[in-house]
N, C-alpha and C positions, 0 to 999 in steps of 0.2 A: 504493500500500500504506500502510497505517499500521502505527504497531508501540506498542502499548502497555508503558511498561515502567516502570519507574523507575532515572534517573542511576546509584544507589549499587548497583543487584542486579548481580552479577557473571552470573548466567543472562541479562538483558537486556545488560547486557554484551557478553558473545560474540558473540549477535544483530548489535548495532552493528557492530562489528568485519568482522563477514562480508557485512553489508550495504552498509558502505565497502569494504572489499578488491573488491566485487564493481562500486562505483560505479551504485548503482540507489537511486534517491531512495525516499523515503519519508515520510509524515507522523509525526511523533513527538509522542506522545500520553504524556504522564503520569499515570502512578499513583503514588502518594504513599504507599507500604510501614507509612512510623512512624506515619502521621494513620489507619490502618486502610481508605483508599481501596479497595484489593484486594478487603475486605469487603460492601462495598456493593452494592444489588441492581444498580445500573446496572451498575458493572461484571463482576459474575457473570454478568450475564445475557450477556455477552461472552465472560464468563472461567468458567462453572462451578464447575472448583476455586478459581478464584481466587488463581493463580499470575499472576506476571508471567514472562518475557515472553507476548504473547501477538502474533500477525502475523495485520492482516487482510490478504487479500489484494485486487484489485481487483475481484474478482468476487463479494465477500463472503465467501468461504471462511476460514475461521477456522484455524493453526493455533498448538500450543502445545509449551511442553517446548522449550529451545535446541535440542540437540542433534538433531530432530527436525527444526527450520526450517531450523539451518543445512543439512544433508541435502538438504532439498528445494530450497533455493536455490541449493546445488552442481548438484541435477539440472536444474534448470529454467533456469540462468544459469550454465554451466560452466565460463567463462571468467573470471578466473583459477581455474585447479580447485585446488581445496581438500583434497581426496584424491589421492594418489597413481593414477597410472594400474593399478598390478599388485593383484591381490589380496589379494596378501604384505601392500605397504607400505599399502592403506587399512586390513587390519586392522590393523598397526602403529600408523599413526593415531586410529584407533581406541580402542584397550586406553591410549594417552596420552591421547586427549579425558578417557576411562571414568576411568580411576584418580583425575581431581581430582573431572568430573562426579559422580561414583558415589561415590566413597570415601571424598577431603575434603569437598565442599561440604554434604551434607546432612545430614550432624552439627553444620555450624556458619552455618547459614542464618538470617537473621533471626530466624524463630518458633523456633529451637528453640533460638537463647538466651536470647527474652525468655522463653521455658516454665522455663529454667534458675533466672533472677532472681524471675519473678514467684510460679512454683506450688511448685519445691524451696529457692526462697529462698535464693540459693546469692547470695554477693555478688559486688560487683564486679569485684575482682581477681581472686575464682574464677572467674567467669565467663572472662576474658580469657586465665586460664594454661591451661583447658582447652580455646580457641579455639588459644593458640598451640602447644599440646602435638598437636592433630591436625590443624594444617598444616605446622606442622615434620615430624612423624613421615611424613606422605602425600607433602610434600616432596622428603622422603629419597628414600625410594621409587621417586619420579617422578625423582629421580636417577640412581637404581643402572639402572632403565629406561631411559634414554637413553642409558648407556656402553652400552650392547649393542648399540648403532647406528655406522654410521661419523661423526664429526663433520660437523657441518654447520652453516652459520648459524642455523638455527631448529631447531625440536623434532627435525626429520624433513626432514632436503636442504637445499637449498639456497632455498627458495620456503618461506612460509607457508602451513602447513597447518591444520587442523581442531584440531588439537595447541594451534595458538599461539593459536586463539580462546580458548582454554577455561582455558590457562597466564594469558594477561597481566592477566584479572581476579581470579585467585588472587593474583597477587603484589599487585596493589593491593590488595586487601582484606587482607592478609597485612598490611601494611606499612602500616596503619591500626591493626594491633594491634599494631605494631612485632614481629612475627617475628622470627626470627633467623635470617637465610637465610647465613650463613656456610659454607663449602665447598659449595654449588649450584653449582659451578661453570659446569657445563653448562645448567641452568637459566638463572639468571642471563645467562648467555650471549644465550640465548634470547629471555629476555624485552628486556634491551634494544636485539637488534636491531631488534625487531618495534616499539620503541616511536621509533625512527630512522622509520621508515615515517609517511607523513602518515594513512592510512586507523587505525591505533592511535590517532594522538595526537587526530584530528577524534572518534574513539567513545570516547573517555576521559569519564570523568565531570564533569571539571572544564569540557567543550566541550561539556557535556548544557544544555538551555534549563532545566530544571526542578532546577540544582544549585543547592545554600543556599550552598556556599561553606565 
């Protein structure tokens, strides 16, 4: 497989994370997000929209969207499984992937703050208080959501789930814009057990071929 992605995207992110928890190699293929790589006909013509990640598979089969790969990687490589067994706890799983997936991340994705600086012209620091005002608040959120669970090491049980893909590259990106993750408790929790595991710390960005440093 190869997996197109780049180091800093918290969507390629995830990807890594479920690809090491899963222990299934891959070739790791950079795209370069700030040099506009994503843009380029080579890579659309891979990528279409022109999103990272993007996973080819061995057969050529193309797919895209994390949330989408890791899915298929649970189905096709189930072992360690990544969703709960009951129908209950994968949607639980689920509605925690969704809430950062869905809620945080695409307000504050790459393009849509250089759209912020370059085309509403909003500067620096505004840029950054309104990156940290909608990972705080989705944060919370994703707090009050996890007390409704029994406690557990991670998101959801005891085992890492689909949850903590999608958690441990919020808080890195989080904490690049210095956040203020103050009373997460359960969060927090969460994210450094997951980063105690060698399959987190090997898909970290600082353990990416293609990191500046």
């Amino acid at each position: 497989m190869k997996l197109y992605n780049y180091f800093r995207s918290s969507a390629s992110f995830r990807v890594r994370i479920a690809l090491a928890l899963k222990g299934l190699p891959y070739e790791y293929v950079p795209v370069h997000l700030v040099k506009g790589e994503h843009k380029q006909p080579a890579y659309q013509a891979i990528a279409p929209a022109g999103l990272v990640p993007t996973l080819v598979l061995d057969d050529g089969e193309r797919l895209s969207q994390s949330l989408a790969i890791i899915e298929y990687l649970d189905e096709i490589h189930p072992q360690p499984p990544l969703l709960p067994p009951d129908a209950l706890g994968r949607a639980r799983v689920r509605a925690l992937a969704q809430s950062i997936a869905c809620e945080i991340h695409p307000i504050n994705n790459l393009r849509v703050l250089k759209y912020l600086v370059r085309d509403l012209k909003v500067d620096e620091e505004a840029k950054n208080t309104w990156y940290r005002h909608w990972v705080r608040s989705g944060l919370e959120a994703f707090e009050r959501e996890l007390a409704q669970y029994p406690a557990g090491r991670y998101c959801y049980g005891d085992t890492p789930t689909l949850a903590d893909c999608i958690l441990v590259p919020q808080i890195f990106n989080g904490q690049r814009f210095n956040v203020d993750f103050s009373g997460l408790t359960r969060t927090l929790a969460a994210f450094e057990a997951c980063m105690a595991l060698p399959a987190f710390q090997q898909a970290q960005p600082s353990s990416c071929p293609d990191n500046e440093g």
